[in-house]
C-alpha positions in Angstrom: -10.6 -3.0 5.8 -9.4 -2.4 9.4 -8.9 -0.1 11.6 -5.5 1.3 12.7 -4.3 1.8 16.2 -1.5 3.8 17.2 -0.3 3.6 20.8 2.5 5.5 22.8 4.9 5.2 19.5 8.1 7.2 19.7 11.2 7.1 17.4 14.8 7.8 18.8 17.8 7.9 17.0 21.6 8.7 17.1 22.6 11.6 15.0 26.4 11.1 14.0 26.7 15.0 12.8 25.0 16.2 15.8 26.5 14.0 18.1 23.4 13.7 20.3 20.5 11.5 20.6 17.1 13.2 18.5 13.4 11.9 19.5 11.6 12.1 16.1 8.4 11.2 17.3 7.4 11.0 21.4 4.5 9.8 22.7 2.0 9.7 19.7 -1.2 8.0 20.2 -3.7 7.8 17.4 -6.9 5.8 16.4 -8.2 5.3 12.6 -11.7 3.7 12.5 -12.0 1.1 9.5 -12.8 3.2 6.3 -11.7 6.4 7.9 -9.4 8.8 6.1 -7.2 10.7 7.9 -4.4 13.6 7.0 -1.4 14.1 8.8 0.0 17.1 8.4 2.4 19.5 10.1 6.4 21.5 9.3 9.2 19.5 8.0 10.7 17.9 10.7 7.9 17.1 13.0 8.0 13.2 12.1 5.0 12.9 10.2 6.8 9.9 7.4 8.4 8.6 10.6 5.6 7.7 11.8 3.8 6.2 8.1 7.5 4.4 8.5 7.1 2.6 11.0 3.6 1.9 10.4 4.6 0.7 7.2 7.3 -1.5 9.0 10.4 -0.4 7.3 12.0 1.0 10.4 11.2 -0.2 14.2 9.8 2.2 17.0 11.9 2.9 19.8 8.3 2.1 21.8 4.9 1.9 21.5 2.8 -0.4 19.5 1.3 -0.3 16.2 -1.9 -2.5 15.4 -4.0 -3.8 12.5 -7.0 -4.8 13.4 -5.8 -7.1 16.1 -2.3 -7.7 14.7 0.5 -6.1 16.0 3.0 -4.7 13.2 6.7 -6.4 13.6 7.9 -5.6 9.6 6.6 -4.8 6.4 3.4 -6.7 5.0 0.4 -6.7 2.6 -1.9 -5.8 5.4 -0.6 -2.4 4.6 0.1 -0.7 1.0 1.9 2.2 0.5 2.2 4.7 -2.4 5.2 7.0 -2.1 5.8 10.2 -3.5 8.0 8.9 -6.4 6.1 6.5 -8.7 8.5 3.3 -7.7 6.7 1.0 -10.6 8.7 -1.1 -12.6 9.9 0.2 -16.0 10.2 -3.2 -17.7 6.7 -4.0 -16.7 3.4 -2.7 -17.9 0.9 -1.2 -16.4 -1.2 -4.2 -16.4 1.7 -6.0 -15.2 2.6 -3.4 -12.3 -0.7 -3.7 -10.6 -0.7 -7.2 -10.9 2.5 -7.4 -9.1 0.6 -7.8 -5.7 -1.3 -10.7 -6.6 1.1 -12.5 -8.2 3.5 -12.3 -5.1 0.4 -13.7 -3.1 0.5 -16.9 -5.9 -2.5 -15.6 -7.3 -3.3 -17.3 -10.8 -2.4 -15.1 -13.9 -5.9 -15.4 -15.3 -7.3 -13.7 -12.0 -4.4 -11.3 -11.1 -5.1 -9.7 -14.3 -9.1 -9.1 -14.0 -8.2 -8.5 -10.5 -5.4 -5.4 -11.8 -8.2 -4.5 -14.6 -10.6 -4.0 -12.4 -8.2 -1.4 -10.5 -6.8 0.5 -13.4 -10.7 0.9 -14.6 -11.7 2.3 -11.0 -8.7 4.8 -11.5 -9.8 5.4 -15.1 -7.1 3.9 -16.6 -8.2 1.0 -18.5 -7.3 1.9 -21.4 -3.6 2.1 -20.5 -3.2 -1.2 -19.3 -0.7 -2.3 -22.3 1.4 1.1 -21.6 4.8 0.9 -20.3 5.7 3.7 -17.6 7.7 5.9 -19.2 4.7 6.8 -21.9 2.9 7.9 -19.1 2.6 11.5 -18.2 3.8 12.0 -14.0 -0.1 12.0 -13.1 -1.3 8.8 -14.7 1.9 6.9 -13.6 1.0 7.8 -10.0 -2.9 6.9 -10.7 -0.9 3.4 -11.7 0.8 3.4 -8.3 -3.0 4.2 -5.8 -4.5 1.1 -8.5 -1.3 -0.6 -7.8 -1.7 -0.4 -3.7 -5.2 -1.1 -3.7 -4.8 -4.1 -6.1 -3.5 -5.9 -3.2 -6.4 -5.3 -1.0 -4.0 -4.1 2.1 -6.7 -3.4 5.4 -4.4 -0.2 5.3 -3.6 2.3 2.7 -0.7 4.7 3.5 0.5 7.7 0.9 3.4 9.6 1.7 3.1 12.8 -0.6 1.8 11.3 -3.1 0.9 14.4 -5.3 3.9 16.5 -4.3 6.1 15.9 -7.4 3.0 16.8 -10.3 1.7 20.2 -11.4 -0.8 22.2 -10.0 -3.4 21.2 -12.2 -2.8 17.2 -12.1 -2.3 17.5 -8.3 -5.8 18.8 -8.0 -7.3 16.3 -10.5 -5.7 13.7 -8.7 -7.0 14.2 -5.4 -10.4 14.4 -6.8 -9.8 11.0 -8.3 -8.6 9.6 -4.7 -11.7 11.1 -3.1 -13.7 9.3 -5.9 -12.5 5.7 -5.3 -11.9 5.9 -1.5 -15.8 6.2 -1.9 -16.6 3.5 -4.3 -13.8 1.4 -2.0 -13.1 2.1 1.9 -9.9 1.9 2.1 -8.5 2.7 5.5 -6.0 5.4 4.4 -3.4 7.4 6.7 -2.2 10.6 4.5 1.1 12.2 5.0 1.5 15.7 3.4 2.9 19.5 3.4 -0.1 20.8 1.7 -2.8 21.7 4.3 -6.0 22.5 1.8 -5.0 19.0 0.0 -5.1 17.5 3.9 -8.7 19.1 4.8 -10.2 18.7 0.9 -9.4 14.7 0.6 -10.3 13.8 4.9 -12.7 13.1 7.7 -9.9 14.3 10.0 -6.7 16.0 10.1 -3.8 15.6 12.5 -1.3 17.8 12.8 2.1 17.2 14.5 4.6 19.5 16.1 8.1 18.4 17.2 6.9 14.9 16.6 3.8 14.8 19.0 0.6 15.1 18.3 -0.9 18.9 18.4 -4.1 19.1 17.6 -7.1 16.4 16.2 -9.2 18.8 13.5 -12.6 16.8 12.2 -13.6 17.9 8.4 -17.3 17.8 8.5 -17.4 18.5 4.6 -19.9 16.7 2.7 -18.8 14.4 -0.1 -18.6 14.0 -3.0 -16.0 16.6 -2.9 -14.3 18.5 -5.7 -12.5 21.6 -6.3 -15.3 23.3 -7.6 -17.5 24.8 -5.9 -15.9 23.5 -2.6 -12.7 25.8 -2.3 -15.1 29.2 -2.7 -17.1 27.3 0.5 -16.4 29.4 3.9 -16.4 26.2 5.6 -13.7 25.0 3.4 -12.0 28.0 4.4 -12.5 28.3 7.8 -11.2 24.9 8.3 -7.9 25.5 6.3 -7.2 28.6 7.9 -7.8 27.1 11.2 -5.4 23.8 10.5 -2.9 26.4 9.0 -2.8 28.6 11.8 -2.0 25.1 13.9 0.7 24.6 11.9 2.4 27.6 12.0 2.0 27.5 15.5 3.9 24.0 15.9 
């Protein structure tokens, strides 16, 4: 894994209806050590999948520099993976065959794209799905399929851009206990985009949040790990750091 360096990035672009120029994101600087997960959160708006955007490469920055390790981002590549909020995995494929996508676009050799996409779907605890095809899935496991998916293709970066916001409460919470798990057991560098502020301080070591597409406020999340629901959400340090990221929120 690498780190991920964010320099002086802003974002302008022409909006037709408006008929004025609107800077989505200005002047955001940010720094994620190697194996470091951080949460960006902050209101609708404030350029938070902007900026996982262009990170990801799919749109340019205005200015500013983006950096893996010592490579600068131009475009999209597998240096970085990204799991979106809708599943995106190929209904004529299984699963087996939709995390071994990566691998095989990298020439790897069936034989070893398929241990390598085993041994993903077992470290999201879905080995026993491997022959599946998407649409027996329930919304939960399919997005499981989508982190094993990413990670399959060993990017230095993992970005998620609500990933959990289209499941029920129940499966979103057993799902971020499932990313806490294998970000343990793997490293990943991983920049988290979401709405949901006790999801951004429960799965990080640090939480940004953004206002009118700068950066506001830097929040470390001292929590010790393992973490899961239960007992942590009763904690008063769970709660004092939600309530004090919230209140940053609703003050962007």
């Amino acid at each position: 894994m690498k780190s991920l360096t964010i320099r002086d990035l802003s974002k302008t672009y022409f909006d037709a209806y408006a008929g004025a120029h609107v800077n989505a994101v200005r002047d955001v600087s940010l720094d994620v050590p190697a194996g470091e997960f951080v949460s960006v959160v902050g209101p609708s708006g404030c350029g938070k999948s902007t900026i996982l955007n262009m990170v990801a490469g799919f749109i340019p920055p205005s200015s500013g520099e983006i950096r893996v390790g010592d490579r600068s981002v131009t475009g999209p590549g597998p240096d970085r993976g990204v799991v979106f909020q809708s599943f995106a995995l190929f209904p004529w494929k299984t699963v087996l065959e939709n995390v071994a996508f990566g691998p095989k676009m990298r020439g790897v050799a069936r034989p070893e794209r398929e241990r390598i996409a085993r041994e993903f779907l077992d470290l999201a605890g879905l080995g026993a799905a491997a022959g599946r095809y998407p649409n027996e899935l329930s919304g939960g496991m399919q997005q499981r399929v989508g982190v094993a998916r990413a990670l399959a293709n060993e990017p230095d970066v993992l970005l998620m851009d609500e990933p959990f916001a289209s499941v029920d409460a129940q499966t979103r919470m057993t799902l971020q206990e499932e990313l806490t798990r294998i970000w343990q057991e793997r490293r990943p560098t991983v920049l988290f985009i979401t709405h949901d502020v006790p999801e951004a301080v429960f799965l990080a070591n640090r939480v940004v949040v953004l206002s009118k597409g700068r950066v506001l406020a830097d929040v470390e999340v001292p929590l010790p790990r393992p973490r899961r629901w239960d007992p942590l959400v009763a904690s008063d340090d769970f709660k004092d750091l939600s309530n004090k990221v919230l209140q940053l929120v609703r003050s962007a």
